[in-house]
Every structure is written in C-alpha cells, then in structure tokens.
VOTI-850908 format. One record per residue (C-alpha): x, y, z; residue number from 1; residue in one letter. Coordinates in Angstrom, 3 decimals, always signed. Each point is the difference from the previous one (the first is absolute). Example, Ala and Ser with C-alpha at 12.3 -4.5 7.8 and 13.67 -1.06 7.14 Angstrom:
<pt><X>+12.300</X><Y>-4.500</Y><Z>+7.800</Z><num>1</num><residuo>a</residuo></pt>
<pt><X>+1.370</X><Y>+3.440</Y><Z>-0.660</Z><num>2</num><residuo>s</residuo></pt>
This chain:
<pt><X>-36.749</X><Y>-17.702</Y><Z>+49.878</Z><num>1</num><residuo>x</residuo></pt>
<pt><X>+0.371</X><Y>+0.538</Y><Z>-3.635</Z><num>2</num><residuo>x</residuo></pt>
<pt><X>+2.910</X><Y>-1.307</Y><Z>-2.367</Z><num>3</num><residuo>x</residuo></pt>
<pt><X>+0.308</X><Y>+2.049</Y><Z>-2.956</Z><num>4</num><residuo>x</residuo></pt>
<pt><X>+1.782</X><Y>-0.571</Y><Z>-3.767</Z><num>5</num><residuo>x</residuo></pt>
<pt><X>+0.611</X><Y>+2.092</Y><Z>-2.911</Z><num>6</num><residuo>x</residuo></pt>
<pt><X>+0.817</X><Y>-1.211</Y><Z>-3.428</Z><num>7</num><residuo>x</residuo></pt>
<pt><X>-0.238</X><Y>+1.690</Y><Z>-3.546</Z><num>8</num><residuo>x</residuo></pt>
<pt><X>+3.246</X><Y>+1.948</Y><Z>+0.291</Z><num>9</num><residuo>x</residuo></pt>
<pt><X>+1.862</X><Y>+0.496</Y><Z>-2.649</Z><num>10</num><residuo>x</residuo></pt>
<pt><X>+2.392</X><Y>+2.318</Y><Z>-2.629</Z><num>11</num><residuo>x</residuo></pt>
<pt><X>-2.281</X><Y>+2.030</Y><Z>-2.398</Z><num>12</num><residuo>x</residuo></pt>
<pt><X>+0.686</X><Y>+2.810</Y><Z>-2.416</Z><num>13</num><residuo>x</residuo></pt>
<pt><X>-1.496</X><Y>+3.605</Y><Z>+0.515</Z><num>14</num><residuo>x</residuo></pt>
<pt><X>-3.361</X><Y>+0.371</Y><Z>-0.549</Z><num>15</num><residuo>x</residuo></pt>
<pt><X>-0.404</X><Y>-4.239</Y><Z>+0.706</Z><num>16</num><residuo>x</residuo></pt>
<pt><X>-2.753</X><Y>-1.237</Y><Z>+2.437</Z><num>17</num><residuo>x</residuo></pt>
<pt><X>+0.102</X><Y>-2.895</Y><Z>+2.846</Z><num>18</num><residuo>x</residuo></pt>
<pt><X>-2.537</X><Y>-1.380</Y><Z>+2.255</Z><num>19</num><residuo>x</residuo></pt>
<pt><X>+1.874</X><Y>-0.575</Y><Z>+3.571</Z><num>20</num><residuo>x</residuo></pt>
<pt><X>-2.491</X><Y>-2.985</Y><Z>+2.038</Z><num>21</num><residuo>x</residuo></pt>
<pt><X>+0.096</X><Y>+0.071</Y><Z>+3.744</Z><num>22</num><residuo>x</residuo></pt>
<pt><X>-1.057</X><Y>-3.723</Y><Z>+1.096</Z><num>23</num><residuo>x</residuo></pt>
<pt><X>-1.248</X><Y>-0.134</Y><Z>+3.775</Z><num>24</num><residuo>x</residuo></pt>
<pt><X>-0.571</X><Y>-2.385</Y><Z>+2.561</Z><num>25</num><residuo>x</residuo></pt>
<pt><X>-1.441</X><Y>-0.046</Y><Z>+3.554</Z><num>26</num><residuo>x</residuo></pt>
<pt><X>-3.528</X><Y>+0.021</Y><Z>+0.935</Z><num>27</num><residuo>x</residuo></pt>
<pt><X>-0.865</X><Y>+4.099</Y><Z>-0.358</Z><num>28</num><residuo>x</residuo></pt>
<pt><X>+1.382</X><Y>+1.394</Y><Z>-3.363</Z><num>29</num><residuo>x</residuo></pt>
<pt><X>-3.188</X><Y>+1.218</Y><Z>-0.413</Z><num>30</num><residuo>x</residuo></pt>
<pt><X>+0.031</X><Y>+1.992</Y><Z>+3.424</Z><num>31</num><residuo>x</residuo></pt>
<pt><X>+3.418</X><Y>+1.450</Y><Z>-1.095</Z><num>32</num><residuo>x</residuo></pt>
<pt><X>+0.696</X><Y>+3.408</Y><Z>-2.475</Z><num>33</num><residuo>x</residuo></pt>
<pt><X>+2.952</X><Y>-0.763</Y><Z>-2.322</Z><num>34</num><residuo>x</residuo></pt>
<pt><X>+2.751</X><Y>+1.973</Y><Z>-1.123</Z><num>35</num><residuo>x</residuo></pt>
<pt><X>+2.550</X><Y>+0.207</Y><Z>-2.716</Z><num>36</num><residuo>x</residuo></pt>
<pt><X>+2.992</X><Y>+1.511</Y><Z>+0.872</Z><num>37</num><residuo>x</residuo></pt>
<pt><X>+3.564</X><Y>+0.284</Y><Z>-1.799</Z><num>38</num><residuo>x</residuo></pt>
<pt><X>+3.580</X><Y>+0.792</Y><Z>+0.970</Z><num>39</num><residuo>x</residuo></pt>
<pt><X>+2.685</X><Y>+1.012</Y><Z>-2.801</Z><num>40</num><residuo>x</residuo></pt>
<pt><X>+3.408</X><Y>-0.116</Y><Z>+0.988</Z><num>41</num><residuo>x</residuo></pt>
<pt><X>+0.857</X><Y>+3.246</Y><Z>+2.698</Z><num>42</num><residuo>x</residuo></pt>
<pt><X>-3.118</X><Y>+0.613</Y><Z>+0.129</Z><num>43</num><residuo>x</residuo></pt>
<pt><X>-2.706</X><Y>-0.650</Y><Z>+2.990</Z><num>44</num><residuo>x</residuo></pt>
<pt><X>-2.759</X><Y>-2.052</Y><Z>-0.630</Z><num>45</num><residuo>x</residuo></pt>
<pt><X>-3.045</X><Y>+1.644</Y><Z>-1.135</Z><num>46</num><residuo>x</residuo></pt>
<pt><X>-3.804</X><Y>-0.747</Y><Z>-0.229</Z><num>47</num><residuo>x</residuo></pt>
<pt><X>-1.092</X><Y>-0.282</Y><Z>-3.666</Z><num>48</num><residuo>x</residuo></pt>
<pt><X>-3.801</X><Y>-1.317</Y><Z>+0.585</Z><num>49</num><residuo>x</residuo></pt>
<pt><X>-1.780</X><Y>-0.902</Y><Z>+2.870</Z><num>50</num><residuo>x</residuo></pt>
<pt><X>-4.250</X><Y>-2.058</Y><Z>-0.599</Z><num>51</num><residuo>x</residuo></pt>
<pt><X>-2.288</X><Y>-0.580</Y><Z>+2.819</Z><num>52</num><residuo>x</residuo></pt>
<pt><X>-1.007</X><Y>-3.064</Y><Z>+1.141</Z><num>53</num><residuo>x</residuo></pt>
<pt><X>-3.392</X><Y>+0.209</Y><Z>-2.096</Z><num>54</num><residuo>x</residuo></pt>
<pt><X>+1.918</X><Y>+1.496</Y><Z>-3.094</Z><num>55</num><residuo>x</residuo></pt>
<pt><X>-2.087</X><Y>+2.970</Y><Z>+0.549</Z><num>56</num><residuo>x</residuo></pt>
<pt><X>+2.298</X><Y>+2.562</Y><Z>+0.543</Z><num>57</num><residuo>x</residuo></pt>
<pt><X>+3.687</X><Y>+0.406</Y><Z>-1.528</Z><num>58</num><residuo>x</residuo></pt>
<pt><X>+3.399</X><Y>+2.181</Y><Z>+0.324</Z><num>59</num><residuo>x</residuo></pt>
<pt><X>+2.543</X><Y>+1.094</Y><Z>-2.412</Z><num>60</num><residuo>x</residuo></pt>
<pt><X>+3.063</X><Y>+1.767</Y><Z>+0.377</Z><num>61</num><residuo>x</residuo></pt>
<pt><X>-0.537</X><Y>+2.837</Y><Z>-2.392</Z><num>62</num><residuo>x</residuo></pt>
<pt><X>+2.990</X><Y>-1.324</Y><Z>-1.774</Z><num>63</num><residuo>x</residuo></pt>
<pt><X>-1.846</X><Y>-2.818</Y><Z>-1.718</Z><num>64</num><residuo>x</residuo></pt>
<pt><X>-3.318</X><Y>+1.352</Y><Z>+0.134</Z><num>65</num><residuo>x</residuo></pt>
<pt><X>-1.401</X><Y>-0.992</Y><Z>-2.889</Z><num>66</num><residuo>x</residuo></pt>
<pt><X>+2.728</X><Y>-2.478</Y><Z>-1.274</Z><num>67</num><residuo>x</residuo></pt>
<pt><X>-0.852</X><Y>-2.682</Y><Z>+2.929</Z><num>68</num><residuo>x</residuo></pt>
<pt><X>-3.003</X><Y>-1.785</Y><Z>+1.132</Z><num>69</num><residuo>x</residuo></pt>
<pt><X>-0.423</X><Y>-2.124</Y><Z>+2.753</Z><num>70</num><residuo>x</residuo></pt>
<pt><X>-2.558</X><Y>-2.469</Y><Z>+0.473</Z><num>71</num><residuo>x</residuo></pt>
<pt><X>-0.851</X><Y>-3.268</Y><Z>+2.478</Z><num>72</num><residuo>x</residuo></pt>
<pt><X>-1.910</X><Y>-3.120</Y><Z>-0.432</Z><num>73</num><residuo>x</residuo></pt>
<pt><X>-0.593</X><Y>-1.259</Y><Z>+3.567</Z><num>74</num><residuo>x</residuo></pt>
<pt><X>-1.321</X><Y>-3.319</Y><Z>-1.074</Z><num>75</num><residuo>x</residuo></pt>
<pt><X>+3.195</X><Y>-0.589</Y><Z>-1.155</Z><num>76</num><residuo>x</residuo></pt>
<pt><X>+2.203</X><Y>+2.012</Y><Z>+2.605</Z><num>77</num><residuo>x</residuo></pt>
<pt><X>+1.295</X><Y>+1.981</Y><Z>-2.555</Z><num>78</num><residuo>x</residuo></pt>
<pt><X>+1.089</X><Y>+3.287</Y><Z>-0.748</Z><num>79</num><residuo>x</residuo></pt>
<pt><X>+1.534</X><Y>+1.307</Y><Z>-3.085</Z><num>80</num><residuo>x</residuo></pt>
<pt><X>+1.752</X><Y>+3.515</Y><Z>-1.451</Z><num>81</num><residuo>x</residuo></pt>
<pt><X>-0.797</X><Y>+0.333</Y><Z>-3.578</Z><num>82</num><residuo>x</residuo></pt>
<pt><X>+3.101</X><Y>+2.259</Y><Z>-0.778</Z><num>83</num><residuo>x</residuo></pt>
<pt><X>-0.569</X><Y>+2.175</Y><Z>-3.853</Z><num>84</num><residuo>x</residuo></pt>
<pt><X>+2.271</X><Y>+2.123</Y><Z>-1.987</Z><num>85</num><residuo>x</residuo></pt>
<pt><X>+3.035</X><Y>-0.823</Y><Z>+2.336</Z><num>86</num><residuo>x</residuo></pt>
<pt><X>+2.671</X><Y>+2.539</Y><Z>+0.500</Z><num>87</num><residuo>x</residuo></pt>
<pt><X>+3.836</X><Y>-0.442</Y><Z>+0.822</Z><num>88</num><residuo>x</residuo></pt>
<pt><X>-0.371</X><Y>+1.264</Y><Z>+3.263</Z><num>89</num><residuo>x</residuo></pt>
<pt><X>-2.696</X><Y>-2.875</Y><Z>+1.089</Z><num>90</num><residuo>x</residuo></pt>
<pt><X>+3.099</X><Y>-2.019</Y><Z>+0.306</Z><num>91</num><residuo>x</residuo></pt>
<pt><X>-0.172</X><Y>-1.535</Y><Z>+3.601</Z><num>92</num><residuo>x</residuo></pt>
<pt><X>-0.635</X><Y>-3.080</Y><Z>+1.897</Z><num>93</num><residuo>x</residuo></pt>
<pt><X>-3.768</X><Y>+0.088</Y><Z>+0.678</Z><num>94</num><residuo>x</residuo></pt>
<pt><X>-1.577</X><Y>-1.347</Y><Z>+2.888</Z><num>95</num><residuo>x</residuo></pt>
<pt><X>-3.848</X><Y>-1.067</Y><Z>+1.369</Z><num>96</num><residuo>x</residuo></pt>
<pt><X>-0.416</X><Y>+0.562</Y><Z>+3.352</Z><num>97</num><residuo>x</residuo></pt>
<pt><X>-3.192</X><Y>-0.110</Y><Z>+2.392</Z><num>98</num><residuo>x</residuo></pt>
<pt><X>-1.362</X><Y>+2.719</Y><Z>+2.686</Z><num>99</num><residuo>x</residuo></pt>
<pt><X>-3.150</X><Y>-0.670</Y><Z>+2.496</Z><num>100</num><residuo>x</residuo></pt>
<pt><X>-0.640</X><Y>+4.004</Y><Z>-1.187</Z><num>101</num><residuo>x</residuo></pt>
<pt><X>-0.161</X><Y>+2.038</Y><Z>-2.793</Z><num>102</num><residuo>x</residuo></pt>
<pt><X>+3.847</X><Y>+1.508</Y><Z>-0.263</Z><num>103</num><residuo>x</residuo></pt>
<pt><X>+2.261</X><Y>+1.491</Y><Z>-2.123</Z><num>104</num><residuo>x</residuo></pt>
<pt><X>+1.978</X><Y>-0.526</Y><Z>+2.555</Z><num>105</num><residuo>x</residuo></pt>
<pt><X>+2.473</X><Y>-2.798</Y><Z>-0.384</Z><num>106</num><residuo>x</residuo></pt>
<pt><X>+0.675</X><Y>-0.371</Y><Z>+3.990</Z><num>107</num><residuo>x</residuo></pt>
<pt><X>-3.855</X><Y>-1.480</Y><Z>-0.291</Z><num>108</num><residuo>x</residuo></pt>
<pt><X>+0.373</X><Y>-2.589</Y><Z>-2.219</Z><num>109</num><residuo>x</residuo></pt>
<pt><X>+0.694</X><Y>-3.146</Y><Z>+2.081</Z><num>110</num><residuo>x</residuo></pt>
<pt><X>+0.773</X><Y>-2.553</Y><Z>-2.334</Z><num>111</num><residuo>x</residuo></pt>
<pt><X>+2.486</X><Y>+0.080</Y><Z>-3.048</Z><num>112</num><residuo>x</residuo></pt>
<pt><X>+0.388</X><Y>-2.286</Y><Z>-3.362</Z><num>113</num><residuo>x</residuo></pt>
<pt><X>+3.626</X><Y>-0.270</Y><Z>-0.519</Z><num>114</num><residuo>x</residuo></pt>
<pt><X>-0.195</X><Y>+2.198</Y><Z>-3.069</Z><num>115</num><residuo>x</residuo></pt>
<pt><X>+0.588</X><Y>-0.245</Y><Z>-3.909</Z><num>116</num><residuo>x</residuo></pt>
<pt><X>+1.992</X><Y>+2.019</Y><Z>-2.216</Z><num>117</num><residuo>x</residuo></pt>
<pt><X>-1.047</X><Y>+1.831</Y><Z>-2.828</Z><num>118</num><residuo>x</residuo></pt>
<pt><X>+2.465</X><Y>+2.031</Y><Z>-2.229</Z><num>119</num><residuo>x</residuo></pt>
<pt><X>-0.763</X><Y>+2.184</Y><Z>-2.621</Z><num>120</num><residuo>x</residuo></pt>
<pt><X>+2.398</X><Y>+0.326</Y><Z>-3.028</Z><num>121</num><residuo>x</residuo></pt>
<pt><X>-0.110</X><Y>+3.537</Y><Z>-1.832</Z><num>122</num><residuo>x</residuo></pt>
C-alpha cells in the first residue's frame, strides 16, 4: 500500500518555474513507476511524466517536453516535477500517482496524492 502527497503548488507568472514533491509511504516505493498527471477544469486528466522505478527510463507528454523534468530519490520516497518556462495553459491541479507497470495509461496507476494546484498568470 502506498500513501502519496504533493506539495509545491502554487500561482506563478508565465515563464515562472516550480518544483512539485511527491512524498511516499509504504514499504515498495521503490518497486513502483511514478507519474505526474494534471486535470484543468473540463478537461480529462492527462499524463504529463511518468520515471521508472530505477529512474532509468522517463515519459513526457510532448507538450512539456523539454520544459519538465522528473526525477525520484527512493531513499527518501520521493519524487519530484521540476516544471521550467511555465505557460498559461499548465494551469491544472497536478497529481502523483503510482502503477506496478510502466503506463501512460492513467487506469494503471493505483494510487493517487490528492493533488496541488498550480496556476499560471500571463
């Protein structure tokens, strides 16, 4: 079982950056690839970045290719989403979630972080 919480939210400008944290517990974070995902309002929720359990392989949606980086530190059941040169349209609650596999899929993420906000000003 894994518990999941996201902090680092916030309102930005344009072109601002944020680091979102994902803090886990339960015995096999390490076993587990991790997601970021967002939702803006009428919109369904979409994968953003996805890092195996190693950190040796990663996803991005090509719309922040480039602009976001995710990264884990299992020792500390972590996983973050360095977020760059933020546009209006990242607006969205964002979410960490947890898969046994290797997805883009969010139907195979099993366990959710009640998600943080982030809102970008133009």
């Amino acid at each position: 079982q894994v518990q999941l919480v996201e902090s680092g939210g916030g309102l930005v400008q344009a072109g601002g950056s944020l680091r979102l944290s994902c803090a886990a517990s339960g015995r096999a974070f390490s076993g587990y690839v991790m997601g970021w995902f967002r939702q803006a309002p009428g919109k369904e929720r979409e994968i953003v970045a996805a890092i195996s359990g190693s950190g040796g392989n990663t996803y991005y949606a090509d719309s922040v290719k480039g602009r976001f980086t995710i990264s884990r530190d299992n020792a500390k059941k972590t996983v973050y989403l360095q977020i760059n040169s933020l546009k209006p349209e990242d607006t969205a609650v964002y979410y960490c979630a947890a898969s046994p596999v290797f997805s883009r899929s969010s139907y195979e993420y099993d366990y959710w972080g009640q998600g943080t906000q982030v809102t970008v000003s133009s």
